[in-house]
N, C-alpha and C positions, 0 to 999 in steps of 0.2 A: 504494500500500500504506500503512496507517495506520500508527501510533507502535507499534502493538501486533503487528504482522503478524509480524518476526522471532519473537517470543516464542510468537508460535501455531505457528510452522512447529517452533520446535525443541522443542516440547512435544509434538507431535503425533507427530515421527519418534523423540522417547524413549519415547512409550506404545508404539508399532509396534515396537521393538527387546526393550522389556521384553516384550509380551505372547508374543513369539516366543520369547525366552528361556524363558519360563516354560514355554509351550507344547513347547519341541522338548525341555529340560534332561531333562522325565523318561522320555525315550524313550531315552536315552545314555549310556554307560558314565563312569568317571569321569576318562578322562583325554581320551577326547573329548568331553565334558563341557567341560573345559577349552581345548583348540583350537577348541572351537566359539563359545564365550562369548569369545576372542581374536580369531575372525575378525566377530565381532560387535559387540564394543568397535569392531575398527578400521574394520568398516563406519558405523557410527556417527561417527564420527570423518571420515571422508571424505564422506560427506553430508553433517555438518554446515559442514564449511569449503566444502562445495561448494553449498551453502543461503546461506553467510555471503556469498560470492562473488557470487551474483547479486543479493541483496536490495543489496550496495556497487554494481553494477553498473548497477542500475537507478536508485540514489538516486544514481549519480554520485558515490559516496565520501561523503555529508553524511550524520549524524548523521537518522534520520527522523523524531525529535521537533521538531529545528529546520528537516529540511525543512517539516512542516508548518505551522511558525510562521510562514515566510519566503510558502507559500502562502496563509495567509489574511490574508499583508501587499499578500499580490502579485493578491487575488480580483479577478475584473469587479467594476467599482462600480454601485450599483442606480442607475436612469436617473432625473437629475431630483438626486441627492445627490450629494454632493461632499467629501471627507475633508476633515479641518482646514486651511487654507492658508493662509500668512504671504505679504504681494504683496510683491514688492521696490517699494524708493522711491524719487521721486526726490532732487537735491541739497536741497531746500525742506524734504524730509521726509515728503513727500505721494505715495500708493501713484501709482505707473508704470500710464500706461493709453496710453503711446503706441503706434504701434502700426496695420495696418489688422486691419480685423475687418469680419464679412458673419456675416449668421443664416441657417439655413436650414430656413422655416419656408415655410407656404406664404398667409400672411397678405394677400398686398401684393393676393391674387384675393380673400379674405376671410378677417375676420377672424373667425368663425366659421367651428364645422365648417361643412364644405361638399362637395358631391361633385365629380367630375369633370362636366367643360363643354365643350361641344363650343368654344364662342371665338366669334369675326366669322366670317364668310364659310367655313364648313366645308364648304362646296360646291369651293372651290378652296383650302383650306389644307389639309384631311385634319386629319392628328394634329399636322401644324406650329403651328397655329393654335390647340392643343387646349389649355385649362388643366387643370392635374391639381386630385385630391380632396386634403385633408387637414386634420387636429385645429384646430381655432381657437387664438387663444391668450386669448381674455377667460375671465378667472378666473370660475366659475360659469359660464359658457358662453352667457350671455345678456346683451347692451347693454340698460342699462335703458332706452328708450325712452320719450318722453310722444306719446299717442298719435297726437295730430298730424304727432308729427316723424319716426315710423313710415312713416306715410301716405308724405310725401315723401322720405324712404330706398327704399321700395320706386318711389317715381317716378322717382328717380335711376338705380334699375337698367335700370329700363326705357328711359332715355334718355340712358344710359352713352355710346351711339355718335355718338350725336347731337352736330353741332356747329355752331353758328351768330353765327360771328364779325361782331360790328359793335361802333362807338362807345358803344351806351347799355350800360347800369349793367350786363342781362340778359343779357351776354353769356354770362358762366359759370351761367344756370340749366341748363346741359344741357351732356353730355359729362364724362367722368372725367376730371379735370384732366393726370392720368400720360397720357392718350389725345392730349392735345393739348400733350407735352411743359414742361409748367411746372413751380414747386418743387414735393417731393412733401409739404410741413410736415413735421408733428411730431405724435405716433411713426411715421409710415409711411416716412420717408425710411431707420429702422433696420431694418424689414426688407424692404423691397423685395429682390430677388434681383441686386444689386449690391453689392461692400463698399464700405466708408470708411474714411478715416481718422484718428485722432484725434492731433494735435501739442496735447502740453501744454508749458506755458508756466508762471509762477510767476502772474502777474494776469489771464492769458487762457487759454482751452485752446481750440482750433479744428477743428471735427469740415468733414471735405472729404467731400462726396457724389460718388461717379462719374454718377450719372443727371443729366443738366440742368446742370452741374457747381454743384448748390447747395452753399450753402456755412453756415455757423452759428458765431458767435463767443461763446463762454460765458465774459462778467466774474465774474473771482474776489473781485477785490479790495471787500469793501464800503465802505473808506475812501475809494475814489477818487472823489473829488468830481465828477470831470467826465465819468463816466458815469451817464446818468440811469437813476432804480430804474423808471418808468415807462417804458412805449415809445414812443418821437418821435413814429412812428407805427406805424401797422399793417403785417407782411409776409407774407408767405410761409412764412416760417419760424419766424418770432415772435422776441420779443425776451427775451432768457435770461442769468439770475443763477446762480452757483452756490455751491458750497460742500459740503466734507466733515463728513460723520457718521462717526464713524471712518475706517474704512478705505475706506465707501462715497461714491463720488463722488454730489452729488444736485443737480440744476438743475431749477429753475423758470422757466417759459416762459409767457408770456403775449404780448399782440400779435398776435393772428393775423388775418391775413383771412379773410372767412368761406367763403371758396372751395376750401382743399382737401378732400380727402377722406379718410378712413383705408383705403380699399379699392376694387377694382373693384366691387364690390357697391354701392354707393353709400352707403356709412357716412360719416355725415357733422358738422359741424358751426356752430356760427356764431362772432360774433368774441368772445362772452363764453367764448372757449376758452380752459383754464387747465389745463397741463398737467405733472406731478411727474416725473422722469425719477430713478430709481437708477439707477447699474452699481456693481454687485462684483465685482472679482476673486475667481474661486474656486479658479483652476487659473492656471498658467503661459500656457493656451491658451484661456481658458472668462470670459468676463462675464457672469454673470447680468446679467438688462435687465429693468427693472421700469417701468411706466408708469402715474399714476394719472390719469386723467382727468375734467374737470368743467366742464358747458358746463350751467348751470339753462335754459337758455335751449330744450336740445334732451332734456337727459336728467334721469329723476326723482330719479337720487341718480350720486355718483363709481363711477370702476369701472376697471377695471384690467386689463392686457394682462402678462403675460411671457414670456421665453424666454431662450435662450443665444445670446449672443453667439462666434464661432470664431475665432481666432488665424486670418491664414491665413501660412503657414508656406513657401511657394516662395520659393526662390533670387530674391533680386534683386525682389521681390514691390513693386511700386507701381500706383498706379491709372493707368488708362485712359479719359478722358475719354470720356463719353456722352454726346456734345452732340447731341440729337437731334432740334435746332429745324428743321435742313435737312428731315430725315424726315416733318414734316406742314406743311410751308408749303402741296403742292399741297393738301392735303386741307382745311387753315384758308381759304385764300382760294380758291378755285377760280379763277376767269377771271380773276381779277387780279397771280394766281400766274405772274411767269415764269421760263420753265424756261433757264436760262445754256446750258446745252449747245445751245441751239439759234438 
């Protein structure tokens, strides 16, 4: 009921009391006249506390101008916005992002839209095996692409399952690296469908992956001399400097080998990968994750990925290593592979 509703109800049950007054007064003498307009008054009067009584009863006693003020404190928030929020800090002064956290996007099969996929082997998986449909998260919906490097994204897909482990350089042109257990880089390690978690520190802050149990060390400090602003070398993960913009945490990542991927689609890149990472706090529970990407090497211009990051919030909540090199040694080596149980 709105701010207004009492005042319509008792407006409504005083024209009904009067029109009948009016109505019956001149059919009646004049002192029932008066017992009439008595028993009228105090029908009115018993409606009305009997009106007052439930509009209290259905507001729970609260004033219904402040009930409605307290509900459009309390609305669903529109999806994607987020109200004003102050992050707590730590002792340094620097917002709190410790913590694990997991997105739940469906990016890690592709980072565009994409439909449902039957998988590997749907002849003996069924729906086990099955990858679902879901939104992308590149901003404009489209990886810029140089044509060539198109060409071989779509070769990637096609030889996703592929795997042909030897000594020379060509090992990784074939197979989705997540397929053959290795690190997953950067941004893809943030949403695979495992969480992480982040221990910040005053000159380091260290995000722990469950899958492969990668791992990532983000230097804050840019005084410190005896971390180099270059990478030693190249890795998996790359080599990452950080630093706040307000409140937002933001690292720069460069070093990468040119061997992961951003998806089972075969999104890919090379080693001139140069990667911007925001998080915000927006909620108690909620990191916005921003990623700007820039490889001239594969794509015509930067481009960018986002989503939310989730608190996850179970009793006692730590990670579960994902060590899942056991899971394809037979399938890496074939004949060379031997099996311990036997």
């Amino acid at each position: 009921m709105g701010a207004s509703g009492f005042s319509r109800t008792s407006l409504s049950l005083d024209l009904v009391a009067v029109l009948t007054r009016n109505c019956c007064e001149h059919s009646l003498g004049p002192s029932a006249k008066r017992r009439f307009s008595m028993r009228l008054n105090l029908r009115q009067i018993v409606l009305g506390l009997t009106t007052a009584g439930a509009v209290l009863l259905l507001t729970g006693g609260r004033p219904i101008a402040a009930q409605g003020s307290a509900a459009a404190q309390n609305k669903i928030p529109t999806p994607g916005q987020f109200p004003p929020y102050k992050a707590p800090h730590t002792a340094d002064g620097k917002p709190d992002f410790n913590g694990i956290w997991q997105s739940f996007v469906t990016a890690d099969i592709d980072v565009q839209d994409h439909d449902a996929q039957p998988g590997p082997h749907p002849d003996i998986m069924g729906a086990y095996g099955a990858w679902p449909g879901g939104q992308g998260i590149v901003e404009g919906g489209e990886i810029p692409y140089k044509p060539e490097a198109l060409a071989q994204k779509k070769a990637n897909a096609d030889k996703r399952m592929v795997v042909n482990i030897t000594s020379d350089p060509h090992r990784h042109d074939t197979g989705d690296p997540e397929l053959k257990c290795y690190s997953p880089g950067v941004p893809r390690a943030n949403y695979m469908p495992f969480p992480f978690q982040i221990i910040q520190g005053t000159d380091t802050i260290l995000f722990s992956y469950q899958f492969a149990r990668a791992v990532r060390t983000i230097y804050m400090n840019p005084n410190d001399k005896t971390i180099p602003k270059d990478a030693p070398a190249d890795s998996w993960m790359g080599w990452s400097h950080g630093h706040f913009e307000g409140d937002t945490l933001v690292i720069d990542s460069t070093g990468f080998v040119p061997y992961t991927w951003f998806d089972r689609a075969g999104d890919y890149h090379s080693d001139a990968l140069h990667v911007v990472e925001r998080y915000t706090l927006v909620s108690p529970y909620h990191i916005m994750y921003e990623a700007t990407i820039e490889d001239p090497n594969v794509f015509t211009r930067p481009w960018k990925v986002s989503f939310p990051l989730y608190r996850r919030m179970e009793k006692n909540m730590q990670l579960v290593d994902f060590d899942c090199v056991e899971f394809v040694e037979k399938m890496l080596y074939g004949p060379y592979y031997k099996n311990a149980s036997k």
